[in-house]
C-alpha positions in Angstrom: 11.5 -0.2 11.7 9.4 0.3 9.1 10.1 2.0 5.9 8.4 3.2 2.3 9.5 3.6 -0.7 7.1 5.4 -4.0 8.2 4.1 -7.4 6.1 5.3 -10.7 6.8 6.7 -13.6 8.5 10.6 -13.2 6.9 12.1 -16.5 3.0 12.2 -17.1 1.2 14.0 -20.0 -1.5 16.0 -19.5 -4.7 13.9 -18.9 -3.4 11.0 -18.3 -3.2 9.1 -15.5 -0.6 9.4 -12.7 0.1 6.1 -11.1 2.5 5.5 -8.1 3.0 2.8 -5.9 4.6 2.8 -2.3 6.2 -0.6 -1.1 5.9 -1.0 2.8 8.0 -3.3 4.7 9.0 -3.4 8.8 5.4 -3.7 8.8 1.6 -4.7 7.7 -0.5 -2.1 6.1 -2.8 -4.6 7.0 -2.6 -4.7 10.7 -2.4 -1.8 14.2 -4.8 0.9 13.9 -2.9 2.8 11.6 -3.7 4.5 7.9 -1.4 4.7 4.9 -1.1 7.9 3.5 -0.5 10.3 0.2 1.0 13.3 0.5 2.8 15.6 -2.2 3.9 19.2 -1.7 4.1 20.9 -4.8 7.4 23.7 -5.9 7.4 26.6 -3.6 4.0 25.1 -1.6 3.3 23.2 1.7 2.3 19.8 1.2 -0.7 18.9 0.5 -2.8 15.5 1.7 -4.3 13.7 -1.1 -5.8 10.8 0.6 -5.5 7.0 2.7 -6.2 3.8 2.8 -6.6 2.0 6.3 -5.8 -1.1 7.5 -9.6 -2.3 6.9 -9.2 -1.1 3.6 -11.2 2.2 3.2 -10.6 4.9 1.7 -10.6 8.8 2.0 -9.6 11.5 0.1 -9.1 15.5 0.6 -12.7 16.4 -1.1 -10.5 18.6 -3.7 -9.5 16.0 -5.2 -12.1 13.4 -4.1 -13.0 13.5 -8.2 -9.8 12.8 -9.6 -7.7 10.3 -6.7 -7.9 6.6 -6.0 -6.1 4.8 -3.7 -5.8 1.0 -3.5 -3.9 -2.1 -2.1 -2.2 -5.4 -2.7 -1.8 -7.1 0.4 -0.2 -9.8 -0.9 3.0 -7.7 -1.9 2.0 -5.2 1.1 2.1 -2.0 -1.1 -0.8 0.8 -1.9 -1.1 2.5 -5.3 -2.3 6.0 -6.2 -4.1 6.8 -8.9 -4.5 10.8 -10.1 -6.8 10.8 -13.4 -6.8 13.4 -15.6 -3.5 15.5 -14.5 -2.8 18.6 -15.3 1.1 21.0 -14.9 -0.5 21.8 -11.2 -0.4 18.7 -10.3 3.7 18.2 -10.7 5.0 17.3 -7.0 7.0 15.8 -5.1 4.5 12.9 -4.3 5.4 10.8 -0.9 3.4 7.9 1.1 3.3 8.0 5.1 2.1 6.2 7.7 0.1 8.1 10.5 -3.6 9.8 10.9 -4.6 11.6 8.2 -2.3 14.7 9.5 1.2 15.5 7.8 2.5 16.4 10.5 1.5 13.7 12.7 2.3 10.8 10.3 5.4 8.7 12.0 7.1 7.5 8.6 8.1 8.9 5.6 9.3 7.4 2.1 11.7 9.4 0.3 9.2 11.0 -2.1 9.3 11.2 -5.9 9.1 13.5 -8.3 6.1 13.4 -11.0 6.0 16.4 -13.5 3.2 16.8 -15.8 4.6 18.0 -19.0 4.0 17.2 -22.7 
């Protein structure tokens, strides 16, 4: 079965850059006709989808923060990053990776999730 897990640093000052990664394994996020997903759902909010990267290799991002998100892969240790630039307090989150169509609540796996506050 597969299964994700986000790792990352949990504290990022404003403007910086928020950097996560999410190690995949049960499966290829290089194979099937699937995407590989961010998600993060803020205190008190719904989640939110940030972006993917498919098994090709592109990339898409909610066009709110289209500006700001990049998402990209290692194949070699089968894991996709996220990067957030320039963060500010709004964007503290529970920040998770799943598996699915670009639909929360259609994506079929979940990691745990991990907390990232923007704080100085």
């Amino acid at each position: 079965q597969v299964q994700l897990q986000e790792s990352g640093p949990g504290l990022v000052k404003p403007a910086q850059t928020l950097s996560l990664t999410c190690t995949v394994s049960g499966d290829s996020i290089t194979t099937d006709n699937y995407n590989w997903n961010w998600i993060r759902q803020a205190p008190g909010k719904g989640p939110e989808w940030i972006g993917y990267i498919s098994t090709s290799g592109s990339t898409y991002y909610n066009p709110y923060l289209t500006s700001r998100a990049t998402i990209s892969r290692d194949t070699s240790k089968n894991q996709f990053t996220l990067q957030l630039n320039s963060v500010t307090p709004e964007d503290t989150a529970v920040y998770y990776c799943a598996k699915g169509p670009p639909v929360v609540g259609r994506c079929s796996a979940w990691g745990q999730g991990t907390q990232v506050t923007v704080s100085s």
